[in-house]
N, C-alpha and C positions, 0 to 999 in steps of 0.2 A: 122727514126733516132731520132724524139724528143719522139718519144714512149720510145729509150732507154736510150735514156737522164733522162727522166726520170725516169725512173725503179732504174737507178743508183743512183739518188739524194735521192731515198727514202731509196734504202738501205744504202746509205751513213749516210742517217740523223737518219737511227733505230741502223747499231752499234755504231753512237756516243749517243744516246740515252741510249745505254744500256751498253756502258763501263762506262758514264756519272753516270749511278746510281750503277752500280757494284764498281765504285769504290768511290763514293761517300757515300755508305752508310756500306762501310769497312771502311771508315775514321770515321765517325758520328757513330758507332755503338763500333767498334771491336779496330782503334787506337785511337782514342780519344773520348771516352765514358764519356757521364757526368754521373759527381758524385752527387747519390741522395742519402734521408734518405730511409729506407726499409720503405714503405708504409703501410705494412701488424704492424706495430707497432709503425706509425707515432701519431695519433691521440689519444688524452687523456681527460677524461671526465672534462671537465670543463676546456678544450682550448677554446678562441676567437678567429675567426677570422671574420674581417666587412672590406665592402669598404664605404669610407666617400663618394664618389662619387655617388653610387647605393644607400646610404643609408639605408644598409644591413648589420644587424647583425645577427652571426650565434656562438651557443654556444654548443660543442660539448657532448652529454650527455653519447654516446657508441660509441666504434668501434670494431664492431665482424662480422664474417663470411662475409669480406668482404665489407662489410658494414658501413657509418657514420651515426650517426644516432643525428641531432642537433638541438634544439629550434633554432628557430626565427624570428627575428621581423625587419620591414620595419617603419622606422621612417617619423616623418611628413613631407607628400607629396616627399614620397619620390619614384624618378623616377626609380628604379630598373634595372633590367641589360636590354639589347639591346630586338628584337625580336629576339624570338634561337629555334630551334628544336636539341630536343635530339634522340639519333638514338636505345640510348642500356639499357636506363631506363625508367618507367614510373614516375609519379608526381603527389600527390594530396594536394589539400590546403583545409583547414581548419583552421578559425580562432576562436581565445578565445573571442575579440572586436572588436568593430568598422564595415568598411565594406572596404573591401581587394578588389581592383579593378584587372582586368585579362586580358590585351589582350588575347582573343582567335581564332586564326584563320580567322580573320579579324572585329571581335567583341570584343565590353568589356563586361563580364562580371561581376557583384557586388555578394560578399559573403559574407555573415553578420553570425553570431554565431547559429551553429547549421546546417545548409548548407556544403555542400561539393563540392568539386570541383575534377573532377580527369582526370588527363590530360595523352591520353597513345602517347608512345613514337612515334616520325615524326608527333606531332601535333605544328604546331607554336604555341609561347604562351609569353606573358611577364607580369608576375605580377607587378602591384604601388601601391601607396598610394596618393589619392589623397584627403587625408582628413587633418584634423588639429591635428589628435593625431596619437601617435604608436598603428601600428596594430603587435599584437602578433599572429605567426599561431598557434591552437592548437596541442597538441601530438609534435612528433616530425617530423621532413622531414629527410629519407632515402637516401643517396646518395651511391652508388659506389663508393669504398674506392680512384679509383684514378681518379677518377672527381670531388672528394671534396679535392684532394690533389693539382690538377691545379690549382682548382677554388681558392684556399690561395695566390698561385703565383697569377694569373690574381685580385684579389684584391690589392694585394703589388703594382702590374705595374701600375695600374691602378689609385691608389693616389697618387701613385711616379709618373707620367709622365703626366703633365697638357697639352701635346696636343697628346696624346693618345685617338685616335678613329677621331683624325682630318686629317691624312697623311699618307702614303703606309706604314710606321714601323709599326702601328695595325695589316694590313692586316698579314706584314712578320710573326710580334711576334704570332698572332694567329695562324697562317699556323702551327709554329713549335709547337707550344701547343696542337693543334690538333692532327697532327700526332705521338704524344708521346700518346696521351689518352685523353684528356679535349672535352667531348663530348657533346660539345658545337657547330652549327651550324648555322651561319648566316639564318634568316627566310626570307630578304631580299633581298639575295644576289644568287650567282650562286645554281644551282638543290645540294644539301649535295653531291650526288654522284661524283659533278666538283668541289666540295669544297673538297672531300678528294680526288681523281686526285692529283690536285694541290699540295695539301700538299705533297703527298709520292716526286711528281717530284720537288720539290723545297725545303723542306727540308736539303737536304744535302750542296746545295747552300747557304741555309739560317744558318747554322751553319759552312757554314768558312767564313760568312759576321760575324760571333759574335754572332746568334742569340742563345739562350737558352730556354730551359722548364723549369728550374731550377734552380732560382739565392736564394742563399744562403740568401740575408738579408732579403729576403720576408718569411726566415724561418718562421712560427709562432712559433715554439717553443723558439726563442728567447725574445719572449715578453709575456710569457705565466707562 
């Protein structure tokens, strides 16, 4: 009898599971779809975008086949973004000065002019600065046109919300960013594989709480 007790509770819990995201993600997709720019002719050479908080400036120099392609430079002792693994690019740094520090994979690495560094994609990694002057990377850094189109958003939320990265709204906002494209994955946190789980299944909940991939005043083209 509790064999079929349970057999039942599972199937109970997989189609509400599955009318849960069927009709969740008719709402989030198909009736109330947000409105974004075309990506594919978002970006303009000699757009800014930086977060005061990372300490990261980034200056767009191309955007073709898919592609952004931006100078930038990490100002003094500046802490840079979280630890992240990317799943769907690679990364290499190269600086003009100074010496460009790296978490890598549970090390720091120092890169001084002339040195390379090339990071392939599912390796943790966090670039700083932990000197007294801007380091400038050399050439440019390549991004996927719509991981450098998150990353504008996740910079805007990111000086806009001074306890962002302190309380479960980070987790939420990131969740939704993720599973729109921002391929950006905690190096600290759950395996990436339960980190996108999560997103697909909480997603649709997390946009009829309000949450967004896309808020308009973190356009950069507004300020560009």
């Amino acid at each position: 009898m509790l064999k079929n007790i349970l057999k039942k509770t599972v199937m109970y819990v997989v189609i509400a599971l599955v009318a849960y995201l069927a009709i969740g993600y008719l709402f989030h997709l198909v009736i109330f779809p947000e409105k974004k720019p075309d990506m594919a002719s978002y970006f303009k050479p000699g757009q800014v975008f930086k977060s005061t908080v990372e300490n990261l400036t980034q200056r767009v120099i191309k955007h073709e086949n898919g592609m952004v392609y931006c100078e930038a430079s990490l100002g003094a002792h500046a802490p840079g973004p979280p630890m992240h693994i990317h799943t769907d690019f690679d990364e290499q740094f190269e600086v003009e000065n100074g010496e460009l520090s790296v978490w890598l994979d549970g090390k720091v690495v120092k890169i001084k002019p002339g040195e390379k560094l090339f990071i392939s994609r599912g390796t943790p990694h966090k670039p700083f600065n932990d000197t007294d002057e801007e380091i400038r990377l050399k050439g440019t850094v390549a991004f996927p046109e719509t991981f450098a189109f998150y990353l504008t958003q996740v910079y805007g939320i990111l000086d806009n919300d001074p306890n962002f990265g302190k309380n479960p709204h980070t987790a939420f906002q990131m969740t939704v960013l993720g599973q729109a494209g921002f391929d950006s994955y905690l190096a600290d946190g759950p395996p990436v594989t339960v980190q996108k789980l999560t997103g697909f299944l909480l997603t649709p909940a997390l946009r009829l709480a309000g949450y967004k991939s896309f808020y308009p005043e973190y356009d950069i083209r507004n300020s560009n």
